[in-house]
N, C-alpha and C positions, 0 to 999 in steps of 0.2 A: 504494500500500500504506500510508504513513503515514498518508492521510487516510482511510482506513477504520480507522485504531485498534485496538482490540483486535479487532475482528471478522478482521482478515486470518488469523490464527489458524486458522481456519476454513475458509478459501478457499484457501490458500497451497498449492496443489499444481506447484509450478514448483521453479526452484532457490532462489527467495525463501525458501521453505519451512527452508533451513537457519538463518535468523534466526528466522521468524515462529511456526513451528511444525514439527517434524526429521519428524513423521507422514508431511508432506506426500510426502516422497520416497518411501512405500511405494506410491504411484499412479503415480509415475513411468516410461514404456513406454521413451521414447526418450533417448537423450544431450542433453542440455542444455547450454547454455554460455549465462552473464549479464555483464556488464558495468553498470556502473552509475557516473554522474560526475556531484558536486552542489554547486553552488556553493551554501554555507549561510547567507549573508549577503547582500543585497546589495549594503549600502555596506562590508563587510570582503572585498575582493577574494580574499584567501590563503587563506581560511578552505572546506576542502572537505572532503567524504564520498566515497571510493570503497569499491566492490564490483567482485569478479570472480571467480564460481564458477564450477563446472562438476561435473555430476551426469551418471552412468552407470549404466543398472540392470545387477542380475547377471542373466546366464544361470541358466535354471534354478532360481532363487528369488524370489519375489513381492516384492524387491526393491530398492533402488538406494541406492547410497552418492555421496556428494558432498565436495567439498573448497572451500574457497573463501578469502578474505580483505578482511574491512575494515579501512579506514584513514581515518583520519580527524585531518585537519590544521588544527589550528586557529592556522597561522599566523607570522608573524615577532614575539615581543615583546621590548617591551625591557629592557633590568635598567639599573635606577634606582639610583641611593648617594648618600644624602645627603650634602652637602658641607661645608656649614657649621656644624651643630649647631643650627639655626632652623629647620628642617625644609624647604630648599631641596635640591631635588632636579638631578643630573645625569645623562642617560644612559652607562652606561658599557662596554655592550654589548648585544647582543642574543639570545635564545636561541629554539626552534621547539617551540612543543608540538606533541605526534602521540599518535594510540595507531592498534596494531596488533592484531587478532586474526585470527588461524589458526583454522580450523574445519574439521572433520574430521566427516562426520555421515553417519547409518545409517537409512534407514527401510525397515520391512518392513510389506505388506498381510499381515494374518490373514486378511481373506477380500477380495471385491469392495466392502464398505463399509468395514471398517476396518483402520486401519492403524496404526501406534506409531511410532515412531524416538527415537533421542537423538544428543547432538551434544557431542562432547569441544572444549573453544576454549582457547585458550594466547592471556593477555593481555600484550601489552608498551605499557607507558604510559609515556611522557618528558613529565612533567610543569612540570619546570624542569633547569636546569642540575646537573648532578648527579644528580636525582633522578627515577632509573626506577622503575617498578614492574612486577612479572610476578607474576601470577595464571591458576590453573587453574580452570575450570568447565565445568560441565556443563548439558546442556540436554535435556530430556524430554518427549514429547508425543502425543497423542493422535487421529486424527481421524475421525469418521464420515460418511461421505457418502452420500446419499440416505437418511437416518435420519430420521424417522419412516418420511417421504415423500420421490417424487424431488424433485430439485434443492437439497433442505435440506441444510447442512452443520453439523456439532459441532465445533469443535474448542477442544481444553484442551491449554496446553504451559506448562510452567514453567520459566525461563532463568535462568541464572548461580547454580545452587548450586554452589557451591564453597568455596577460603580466601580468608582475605583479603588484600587488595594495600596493601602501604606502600610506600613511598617513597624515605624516610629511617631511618627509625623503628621498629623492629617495634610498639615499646608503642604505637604510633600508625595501625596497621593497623585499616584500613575496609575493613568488608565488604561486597560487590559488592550492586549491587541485585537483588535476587532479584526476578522479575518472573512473577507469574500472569497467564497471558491463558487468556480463558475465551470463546470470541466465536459468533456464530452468521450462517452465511451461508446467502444463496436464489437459487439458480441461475435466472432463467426462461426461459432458450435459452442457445445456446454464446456468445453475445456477452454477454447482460446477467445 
């Protein structure tokens, strides 16, 4: 999925769907469960990406809600204090960065091509020692499959409208990256 870029957008009809594009879960027939474990470096050992959703459609409605969570550990570092006043540094602890996000996501088919969802996510960031952040957003999307023709897919979602997450600081509150993906996928059998 990362190496297709914005196009996943598009294609994402699994439990991927709750990151890539929340549509995708209005195609969803059966119960899904994902798992996902990534080493992000290679010479930074501690440094990882996990996922672990799981998507249900409803009875009786074209369809399926999902829940899921990423996390993403970037590791052991250390906290530095300078000693002397010459700008000689000493370690004098260590602290873990991580962020977490909780996802909660809805997609429904309007008909056999298309479909909508959105996706409510609760951010917790530990950025340094002290200093958490929690942020709400939101995530919205659209997708068409077999649109013109079969095998072509549409898909548009736009992620992380929401507040912004500081820190420390309110005055110092950054607002999340707001991400439009706009991607186009082409089925030409069930494998490629």
């Amino acid at each position: 999925a990362s190496g297709m870029g914005e196009a996943m957008g598009a294609v994402a009809d699994d439990v991927s769907a709750m990151y890539w594009n929340p549509a995708g879960l209005g195609f969803i027939k059966d119960m899904q469960v994902m798992t996902a474990h990534h080493q992000l470096y290679s010479d930074i050992s501690e440094c990882y990406h996990n996922f672990i959703g799981v998507v249900t459609p409803l009875k009786g409605i074209n369809g399926a809600i999902g829940a899921g969570i990423i996390h993403l550990d970037q590791g052991i570092n250390p906290i530095m204090k300078e000693y002397d006043g010459m700008g000689s540094l000493e370690q004098t602890g260590e602290f873990r960065s991580r962020d977490i996000v909780a996802i909660v996501s809805y997609g429904q088919g309007l008909n056999k091509n298309i479909a909508f969802g959105a996706a409510m996510k609760y951010i917790d960031s530990k950025l340094y020692v002290d200093h958490d952040g929690h942020a709400l957003a939101v995530d919205v999307g659209v997708l068409a499959r077999d649109v013109p023709r079969k095998g072509l897919n549409i898909g548009l979602s736009l992620a992380n409208y929401g507040n912004k997450i500081y820190y420390q600081n309110k005055s110092q509150a950054a607002t999340l990256p707001l991400t439009l993906r706009f991607g186009i996928g082409y089925r030409i059998n069930d494998e490629f």
